[in-house]
C-alpha positions as CSV (number, residue, x, y, z in Angstrom):
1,X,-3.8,-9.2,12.6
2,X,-3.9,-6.2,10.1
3,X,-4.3,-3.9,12.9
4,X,-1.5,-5.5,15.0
5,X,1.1,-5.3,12.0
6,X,0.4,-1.6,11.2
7,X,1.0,-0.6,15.4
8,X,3.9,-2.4,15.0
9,X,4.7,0.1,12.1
10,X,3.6,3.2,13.9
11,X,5.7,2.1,17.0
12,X,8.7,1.6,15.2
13,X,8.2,4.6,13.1
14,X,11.2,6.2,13.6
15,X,13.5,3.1,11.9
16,X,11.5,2.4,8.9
17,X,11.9,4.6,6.3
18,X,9.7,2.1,3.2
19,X,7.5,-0.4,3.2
20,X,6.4,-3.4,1.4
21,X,2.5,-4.0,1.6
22,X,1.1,-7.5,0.0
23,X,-2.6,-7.2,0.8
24,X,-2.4,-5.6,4.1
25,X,-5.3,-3.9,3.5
26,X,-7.9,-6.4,2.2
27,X,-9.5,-7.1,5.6
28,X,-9.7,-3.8,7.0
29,X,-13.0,-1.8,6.0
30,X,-12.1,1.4,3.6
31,X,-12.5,3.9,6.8
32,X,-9.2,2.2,8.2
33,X,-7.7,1.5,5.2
34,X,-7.9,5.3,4.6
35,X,-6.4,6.0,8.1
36,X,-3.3,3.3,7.7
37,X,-2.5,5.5,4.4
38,X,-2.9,8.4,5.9
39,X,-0.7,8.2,8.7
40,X,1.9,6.7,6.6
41,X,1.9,9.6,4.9
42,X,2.1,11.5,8.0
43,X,5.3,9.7,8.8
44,X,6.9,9.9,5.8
45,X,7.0,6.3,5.3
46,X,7.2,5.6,1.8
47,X,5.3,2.3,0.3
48,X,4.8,-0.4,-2.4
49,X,1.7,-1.7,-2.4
50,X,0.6,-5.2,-3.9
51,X,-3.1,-5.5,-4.1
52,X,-6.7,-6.0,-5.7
53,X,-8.3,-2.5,-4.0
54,X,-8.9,-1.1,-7.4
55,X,-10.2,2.5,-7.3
56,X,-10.1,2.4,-3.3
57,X,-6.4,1.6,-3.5
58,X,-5.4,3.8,-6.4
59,X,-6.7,7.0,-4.1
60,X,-3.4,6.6,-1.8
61,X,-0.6,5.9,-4.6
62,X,1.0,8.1,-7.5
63,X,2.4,5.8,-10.0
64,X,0.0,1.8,-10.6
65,X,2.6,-0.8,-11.9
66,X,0.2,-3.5,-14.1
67,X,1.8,-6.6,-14.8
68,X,0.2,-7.9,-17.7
69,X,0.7,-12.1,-17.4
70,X,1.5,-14.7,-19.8
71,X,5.2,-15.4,-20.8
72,X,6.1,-12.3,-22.8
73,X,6.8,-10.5,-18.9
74,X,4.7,-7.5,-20.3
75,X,3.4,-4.6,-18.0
76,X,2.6,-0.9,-18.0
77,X,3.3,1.9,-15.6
78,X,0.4,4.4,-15.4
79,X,0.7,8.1,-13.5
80,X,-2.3,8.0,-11.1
């Protein structure tokens, strides 16, 4: 379903200029999660990613937004 979602992207390329990812990686193997990033890259698509990838999903982003829990709303921003 990953897969389908992302052609869907590439199709429509030329009308999206941002996305908003919640997980849309976590069942595709790191080869093709490489590719997806890649060629969103390629099309100048900008992206937020929400996610547990760790190291794997830090590799395709510049900034990492941490929200820390609890009821104080604390979190840190953190230059990749």
């Amino acid at each position: 379903m990953q897969l389908l979602s992302f052609a869907r992207i590439i199709k429509n390329a030329s009308n999206i200029s941002f996305l908003f990812l919640d997980e849309a990686t976590s069942a595709l193997t790191a080869e093709h999660e490489s590719e997806m990033y890649q060629i969103l890259n390629e099309l100048g698509i900008s992206y937020h990613t929400v996610g547990h990838g760790g190291l794997q999903l830090q590799s395709f982003h510049n900034k990492q937004l941490e929200l820390k829990g609890g009821i104080s709303g604390q979190w840190e921003l953190t230059d990749l």
